[in-house]
N, CA, C and O atoms as CSV, one atom per row, in Angstrom:
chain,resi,resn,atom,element,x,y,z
A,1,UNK,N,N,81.673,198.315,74.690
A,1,UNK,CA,C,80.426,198.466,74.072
A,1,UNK,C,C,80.355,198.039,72.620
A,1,UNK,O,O,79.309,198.021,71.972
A,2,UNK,N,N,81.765,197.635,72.076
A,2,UNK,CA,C,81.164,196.949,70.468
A,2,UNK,C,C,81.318,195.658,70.584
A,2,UNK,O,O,81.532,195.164,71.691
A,3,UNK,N,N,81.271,195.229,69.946
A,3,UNK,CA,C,81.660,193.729,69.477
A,3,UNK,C,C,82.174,193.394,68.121
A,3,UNK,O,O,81.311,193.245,67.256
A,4,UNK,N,N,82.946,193.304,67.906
A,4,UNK,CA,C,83.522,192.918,66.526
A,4,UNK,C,C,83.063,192.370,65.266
A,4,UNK,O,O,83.462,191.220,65.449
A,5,UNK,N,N,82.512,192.341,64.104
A,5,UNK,CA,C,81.764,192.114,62.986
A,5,UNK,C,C,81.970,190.584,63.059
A,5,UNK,O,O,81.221,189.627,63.254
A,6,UNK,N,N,82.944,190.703,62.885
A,6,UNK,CA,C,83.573,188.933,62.854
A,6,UNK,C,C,83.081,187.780,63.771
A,6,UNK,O,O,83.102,186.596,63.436
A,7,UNK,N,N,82.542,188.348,65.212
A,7,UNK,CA,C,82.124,187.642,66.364
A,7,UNK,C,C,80.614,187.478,65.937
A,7,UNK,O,O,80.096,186.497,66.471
A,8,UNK,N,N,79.598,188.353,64.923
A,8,UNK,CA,C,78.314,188.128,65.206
A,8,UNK,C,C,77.601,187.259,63.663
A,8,UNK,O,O,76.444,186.932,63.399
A,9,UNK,N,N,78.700,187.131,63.005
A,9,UNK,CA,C,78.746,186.009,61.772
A,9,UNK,C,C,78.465,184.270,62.192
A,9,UNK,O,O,79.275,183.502,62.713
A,10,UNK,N,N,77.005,183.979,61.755
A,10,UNK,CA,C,76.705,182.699,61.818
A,10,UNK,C,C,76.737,182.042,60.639
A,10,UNK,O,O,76.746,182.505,59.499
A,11,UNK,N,N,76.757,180.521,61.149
A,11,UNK,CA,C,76.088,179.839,59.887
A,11,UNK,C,C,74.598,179.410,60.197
A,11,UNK,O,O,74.135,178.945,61.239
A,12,UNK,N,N,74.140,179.624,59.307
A,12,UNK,CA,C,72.367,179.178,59.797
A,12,UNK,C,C,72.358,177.510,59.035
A,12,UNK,O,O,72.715,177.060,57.946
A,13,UNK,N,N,71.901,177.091,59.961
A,13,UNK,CA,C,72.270,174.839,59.111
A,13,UNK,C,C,69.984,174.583,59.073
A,13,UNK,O,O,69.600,174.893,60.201
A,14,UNK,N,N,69.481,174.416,58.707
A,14,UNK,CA,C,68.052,173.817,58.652
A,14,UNK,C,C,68.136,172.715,59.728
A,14,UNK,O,O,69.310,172.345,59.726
A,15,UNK,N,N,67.376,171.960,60.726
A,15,UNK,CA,C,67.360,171.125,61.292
A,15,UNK,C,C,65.864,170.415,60.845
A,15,UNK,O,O,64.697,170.802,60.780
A,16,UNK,N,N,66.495,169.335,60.617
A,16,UNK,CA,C,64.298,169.072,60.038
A,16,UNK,C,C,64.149,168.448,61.616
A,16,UNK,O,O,64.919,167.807,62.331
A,17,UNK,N,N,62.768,168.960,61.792
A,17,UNK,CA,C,62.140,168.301,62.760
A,17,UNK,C,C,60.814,166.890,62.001
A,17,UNK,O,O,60.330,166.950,60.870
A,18,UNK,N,N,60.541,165.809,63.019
A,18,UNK,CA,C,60.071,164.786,62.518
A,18,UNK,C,C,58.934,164.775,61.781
A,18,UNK,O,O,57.993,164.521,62.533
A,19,UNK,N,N,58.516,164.959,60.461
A,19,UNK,CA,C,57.289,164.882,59.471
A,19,UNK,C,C,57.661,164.851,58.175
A,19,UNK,O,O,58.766,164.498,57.763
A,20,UNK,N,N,56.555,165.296,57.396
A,20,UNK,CA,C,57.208,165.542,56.115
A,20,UNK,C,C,58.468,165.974,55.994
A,20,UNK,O,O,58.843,166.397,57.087
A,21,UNK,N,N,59.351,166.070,55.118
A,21,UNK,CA,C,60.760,166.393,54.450
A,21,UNK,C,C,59.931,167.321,53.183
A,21,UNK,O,O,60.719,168.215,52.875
A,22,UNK,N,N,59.281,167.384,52.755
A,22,UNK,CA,C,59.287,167.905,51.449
A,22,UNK,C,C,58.901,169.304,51.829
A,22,UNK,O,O,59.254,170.346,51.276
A,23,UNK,N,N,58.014,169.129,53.002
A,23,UNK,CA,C,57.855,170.421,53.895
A,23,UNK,C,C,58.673,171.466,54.684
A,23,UNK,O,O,59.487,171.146,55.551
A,24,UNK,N,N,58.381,172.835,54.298
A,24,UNK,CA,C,60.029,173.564,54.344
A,24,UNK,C,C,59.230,173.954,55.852
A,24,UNK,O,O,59.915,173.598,56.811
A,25,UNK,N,N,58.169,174.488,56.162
A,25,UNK,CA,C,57.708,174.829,57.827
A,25,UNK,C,C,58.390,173.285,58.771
A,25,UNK,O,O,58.371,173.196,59.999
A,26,UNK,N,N,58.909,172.278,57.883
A,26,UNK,CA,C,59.105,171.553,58.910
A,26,UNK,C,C,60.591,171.742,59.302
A,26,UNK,O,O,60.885,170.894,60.144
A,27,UNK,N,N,61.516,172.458,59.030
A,27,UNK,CA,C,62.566,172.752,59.138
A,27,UNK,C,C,63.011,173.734,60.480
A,27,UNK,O,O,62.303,174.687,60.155
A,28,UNK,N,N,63.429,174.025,61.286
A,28,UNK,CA,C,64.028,175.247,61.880
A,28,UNK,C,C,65.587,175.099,61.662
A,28,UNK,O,O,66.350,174.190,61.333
A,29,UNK,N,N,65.730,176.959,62.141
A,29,UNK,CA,C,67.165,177.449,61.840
A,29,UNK,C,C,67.390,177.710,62.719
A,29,UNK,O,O,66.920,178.584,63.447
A,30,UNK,N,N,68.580,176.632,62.927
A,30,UNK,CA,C,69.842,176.758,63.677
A,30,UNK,C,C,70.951,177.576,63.746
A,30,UNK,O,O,71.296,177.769,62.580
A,31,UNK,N,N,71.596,178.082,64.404
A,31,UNK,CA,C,72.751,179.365,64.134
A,31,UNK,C,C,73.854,178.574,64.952
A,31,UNK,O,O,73.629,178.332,66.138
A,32,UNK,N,N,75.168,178.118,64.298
A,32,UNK,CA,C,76.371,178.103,64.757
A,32,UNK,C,C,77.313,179.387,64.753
A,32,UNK,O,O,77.726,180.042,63.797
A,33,UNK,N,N,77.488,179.516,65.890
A,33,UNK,CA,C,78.308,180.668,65.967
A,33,UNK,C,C,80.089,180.043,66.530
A,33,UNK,O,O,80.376,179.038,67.182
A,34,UNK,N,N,80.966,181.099,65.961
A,34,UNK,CA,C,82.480,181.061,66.338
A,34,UNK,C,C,82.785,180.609,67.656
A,34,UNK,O,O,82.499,181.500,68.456
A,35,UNK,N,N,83.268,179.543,68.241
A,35,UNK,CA,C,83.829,179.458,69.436
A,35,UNK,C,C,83.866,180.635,70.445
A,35,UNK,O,O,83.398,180.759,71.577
A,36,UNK,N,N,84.912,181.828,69.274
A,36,UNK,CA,C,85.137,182.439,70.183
A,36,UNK,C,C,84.126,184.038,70.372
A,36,UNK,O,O,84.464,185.099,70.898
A,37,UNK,N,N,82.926,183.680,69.763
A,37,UNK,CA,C,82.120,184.429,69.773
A,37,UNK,C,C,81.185,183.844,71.564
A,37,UNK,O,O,80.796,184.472,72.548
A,38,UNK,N,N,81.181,182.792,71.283
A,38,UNK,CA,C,80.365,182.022,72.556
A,38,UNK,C,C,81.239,182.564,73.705
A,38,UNK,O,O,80.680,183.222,74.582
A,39,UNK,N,N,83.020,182.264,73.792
A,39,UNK,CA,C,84.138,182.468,75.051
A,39,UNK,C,C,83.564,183.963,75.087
A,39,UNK,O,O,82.908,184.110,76.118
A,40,UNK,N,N,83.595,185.069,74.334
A,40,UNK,CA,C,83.091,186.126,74.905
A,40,UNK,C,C,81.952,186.699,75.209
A,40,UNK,O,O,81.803,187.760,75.813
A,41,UNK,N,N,81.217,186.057,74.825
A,41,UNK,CA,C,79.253,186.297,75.450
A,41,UNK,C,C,79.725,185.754,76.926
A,41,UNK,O,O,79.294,186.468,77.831
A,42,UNK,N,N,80.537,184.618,77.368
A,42,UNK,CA,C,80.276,184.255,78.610
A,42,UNK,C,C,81.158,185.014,79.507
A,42,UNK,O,O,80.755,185.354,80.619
A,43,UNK,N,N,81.960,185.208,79.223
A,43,UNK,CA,C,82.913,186.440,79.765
A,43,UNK,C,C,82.254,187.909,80.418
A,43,UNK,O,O,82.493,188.568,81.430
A,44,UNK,N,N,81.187,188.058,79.139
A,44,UNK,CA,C,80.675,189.208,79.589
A,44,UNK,C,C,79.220,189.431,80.420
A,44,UNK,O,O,78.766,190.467,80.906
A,45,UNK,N,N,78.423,187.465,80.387
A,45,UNK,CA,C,77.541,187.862,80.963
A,45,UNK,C,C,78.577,187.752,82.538
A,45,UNK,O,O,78.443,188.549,83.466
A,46,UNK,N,N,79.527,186.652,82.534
A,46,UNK,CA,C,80.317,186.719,84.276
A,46,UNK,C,C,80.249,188.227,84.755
A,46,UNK,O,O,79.713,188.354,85.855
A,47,UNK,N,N,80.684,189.396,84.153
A,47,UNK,CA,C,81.151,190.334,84.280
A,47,UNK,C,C,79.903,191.458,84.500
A,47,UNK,O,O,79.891,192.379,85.317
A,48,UNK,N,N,78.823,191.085,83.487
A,48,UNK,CA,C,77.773,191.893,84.008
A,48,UNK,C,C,77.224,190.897,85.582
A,48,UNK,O,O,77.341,191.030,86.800
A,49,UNK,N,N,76.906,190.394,85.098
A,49,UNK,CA,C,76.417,189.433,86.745
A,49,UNK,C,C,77.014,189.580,87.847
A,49,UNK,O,O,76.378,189.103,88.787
A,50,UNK,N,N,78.444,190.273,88.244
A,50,UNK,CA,C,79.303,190.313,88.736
A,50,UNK,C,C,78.853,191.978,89.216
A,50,UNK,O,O,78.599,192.449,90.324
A,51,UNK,N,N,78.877,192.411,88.247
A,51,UNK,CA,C,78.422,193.860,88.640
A,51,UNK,C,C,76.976,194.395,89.615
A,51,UNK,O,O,76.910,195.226,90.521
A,52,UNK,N,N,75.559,193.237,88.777
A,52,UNK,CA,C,74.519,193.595,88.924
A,52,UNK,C,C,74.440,193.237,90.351
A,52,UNK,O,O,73.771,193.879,91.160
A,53,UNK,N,N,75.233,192.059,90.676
A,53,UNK,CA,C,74.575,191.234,92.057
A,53,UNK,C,C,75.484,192.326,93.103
A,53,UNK,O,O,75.408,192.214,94.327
């Protein structure tokens, strides 16, 4: 039931989408997360899915 502090630490990067640049609404935030933050989200949805079905 926890998850480790370290696993839920992103980097947020801006992605501009196509228009103005000078325009900050034209931007969205992206979140890169740890490798091994992703290996255990999938681990655990296998494991709930595994359970539910």
């Amino acid at each position: 039931g926890i998850v480790p502090k370290e696993l839920k630490i992103a980097r947020v990067l801006p992605l501009f989408k196509p228009c103005d640049r000078q325009s900050i609404s034209n931007y969205k935030p992206i979140s890169v997360l740890p490798i091994l933050s992703k290996i255990f989200e999938s681990i655990v949805v296998h494991k709930l899915n595994g359970y539910l079905e």
